[in-house]
N, C-alpha and C positions, 0 to 999 in steps of 0.2 A: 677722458673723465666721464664718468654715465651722469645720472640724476641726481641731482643731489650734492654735486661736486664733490662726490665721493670715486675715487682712481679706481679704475678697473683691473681686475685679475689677468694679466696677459700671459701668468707661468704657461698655459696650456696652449700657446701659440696663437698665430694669427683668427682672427672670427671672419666669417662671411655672412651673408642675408639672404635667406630662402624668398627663393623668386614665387614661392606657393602660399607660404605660410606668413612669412615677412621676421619667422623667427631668427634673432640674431647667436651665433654661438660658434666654438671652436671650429675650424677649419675641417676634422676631420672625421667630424659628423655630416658632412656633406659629399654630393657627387657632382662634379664640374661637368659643363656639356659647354659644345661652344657650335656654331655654324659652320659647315664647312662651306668651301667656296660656291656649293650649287644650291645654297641657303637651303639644308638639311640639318635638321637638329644631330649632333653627336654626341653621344654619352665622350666624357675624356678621366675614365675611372683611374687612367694612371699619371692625369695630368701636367700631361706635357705637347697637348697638340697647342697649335701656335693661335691666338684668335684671344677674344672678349671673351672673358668666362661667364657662365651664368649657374647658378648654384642652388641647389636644392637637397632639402635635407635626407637621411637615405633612408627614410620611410614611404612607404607604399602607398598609403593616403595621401602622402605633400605630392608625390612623383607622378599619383594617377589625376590630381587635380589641376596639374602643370600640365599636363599631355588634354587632361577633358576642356581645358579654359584656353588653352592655346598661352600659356602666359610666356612661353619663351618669346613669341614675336613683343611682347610686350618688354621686356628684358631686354630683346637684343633691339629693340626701336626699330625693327624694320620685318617686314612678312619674312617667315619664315617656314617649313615646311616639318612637321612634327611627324614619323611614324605612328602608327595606331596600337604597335607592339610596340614602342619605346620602353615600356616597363618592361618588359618579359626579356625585350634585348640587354638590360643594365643587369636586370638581373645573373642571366647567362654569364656576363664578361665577369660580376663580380666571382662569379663559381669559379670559374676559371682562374681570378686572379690569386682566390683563397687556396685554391688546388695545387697551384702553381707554386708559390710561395711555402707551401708545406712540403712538396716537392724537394723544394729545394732545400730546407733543413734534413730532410731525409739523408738527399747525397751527402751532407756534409759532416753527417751522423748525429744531427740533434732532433733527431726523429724516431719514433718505433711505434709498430704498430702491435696488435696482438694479444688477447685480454693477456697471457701470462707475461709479454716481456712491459707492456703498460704497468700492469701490477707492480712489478720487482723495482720499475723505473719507480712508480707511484712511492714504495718506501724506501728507495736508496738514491735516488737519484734528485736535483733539484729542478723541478718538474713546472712551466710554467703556463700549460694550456693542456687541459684532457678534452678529447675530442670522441663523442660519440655518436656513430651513425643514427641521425632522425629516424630509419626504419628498423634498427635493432634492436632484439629482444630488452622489453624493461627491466626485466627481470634479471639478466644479466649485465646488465649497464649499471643497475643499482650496488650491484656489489664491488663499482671503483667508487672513489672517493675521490673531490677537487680540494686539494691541499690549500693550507692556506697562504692567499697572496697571489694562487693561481686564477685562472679563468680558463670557465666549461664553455664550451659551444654545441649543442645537439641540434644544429642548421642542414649539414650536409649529409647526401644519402649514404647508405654501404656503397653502393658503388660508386658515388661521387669522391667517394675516401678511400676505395680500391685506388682509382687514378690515380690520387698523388702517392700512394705507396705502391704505383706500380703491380698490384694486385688486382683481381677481377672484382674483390669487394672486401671492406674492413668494416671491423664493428667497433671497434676500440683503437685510436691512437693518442700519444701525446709527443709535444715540443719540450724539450729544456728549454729550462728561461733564460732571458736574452738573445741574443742572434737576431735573427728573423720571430720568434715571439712576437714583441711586442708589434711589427707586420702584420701579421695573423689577428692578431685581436682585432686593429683597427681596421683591416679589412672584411673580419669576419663578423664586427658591430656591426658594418653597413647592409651585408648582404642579410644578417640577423632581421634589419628592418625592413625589408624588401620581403623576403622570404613569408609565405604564411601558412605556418605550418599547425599542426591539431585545428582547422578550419581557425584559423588565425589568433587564439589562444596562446599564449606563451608559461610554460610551464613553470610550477615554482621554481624547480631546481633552474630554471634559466635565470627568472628574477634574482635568484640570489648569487650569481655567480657571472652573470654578462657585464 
């Protein structure tokens, strides 16, 4: 029950409390770290290593203020040992993980890459994430469109989008909806705030479709 003794919305899952910011909110807006045994901070982006969690939201301001204030020892109650790249390393895992997970819709063919087979999927297909490379032509990315109900991501590089389509670089892909989808998005919010792309400006086309 919050303030007010008015019930709280729990449809969206469980909430945790940002050890930076002290903001309270859905679970997976956050990135779990936990101590490993030689009192090292560890990112645990796929949250399943064993330990106390401590959570922070997956923006780049809460993450860089958590690593500059030291506040996971403050979290975990006892000294702790923070890397000085801890941002740059969360960051990396999450490319990875977003990578890897589109990967994987690929093999199982809810994937395609290619402004012309993206297109064809864009009008016959039910399309639930368009995915275009951060450094690819605007000009050509403006002529796909994000359906509606979908969600755009313009986070990861051409080459970053090669990888998971197994290519040396992609300018355009997209997911069907469901599957692994809805994966993708919530992995792809977090690295979204991490990530600081146009010198950390977020474009319209992102606000109205992240």
């Amino acid at each position: 029950m919050s303030r007010g003794g008015q019930h709280k919305d729990r449809s969206d899952g469980p909430e945790r409390k940002c050890i930076a910011t002290g903001e309270i909110a859905p679970k997976r807006g956050f990135i779990r770290f936990v101590v490993s045994p030689d009192g090292q901070v560890a990112a645990d982006t796929l949250e399943k290593l064993p330990g106390r969690g401590m959570w922070v939201s997956a923006d780049r301001a809460a993450l860089e203020l958590a690593v500059k204030k030291n506040l996971f020892s403050r979290a975990a109650k006892q000294p702790v040992q923070v890397s000085p790249d801890l941002v740059e390393l969360v960051e990396k895992q999450l490319t990875r993980r977003v990578t890897d997970l589109i990967a994987l819709a690929r093999k199982s063919g809810k994937a395609v890459a290619g402004f012309e087979k993206v297109k064809d999927w864009l009008a016959n297909e039910n399309v639930g994430v368009l995915l275009q490379a951060s450094d690819g032509s605007e000009r050509g990315k403006s002529k796909l469109w994000t359906p509606e109900g979908a969600r755009y991501f313009g986070i990861l590089t051409a080459q970053e989008l090669g990888l998971a389509f197994g290519r040396q670089s992609v300018i355009h892909g997209a997911l069907a909806a469901g599957g692994l989808a809805p994966r993708v998005v919530e992995e792809a919010r977090k690295l979204q705030g991490l990530r600081i792309a146009d010198g950390g400006q977020t474009t319209e086309k992102d606000r109205r479709n992240a």
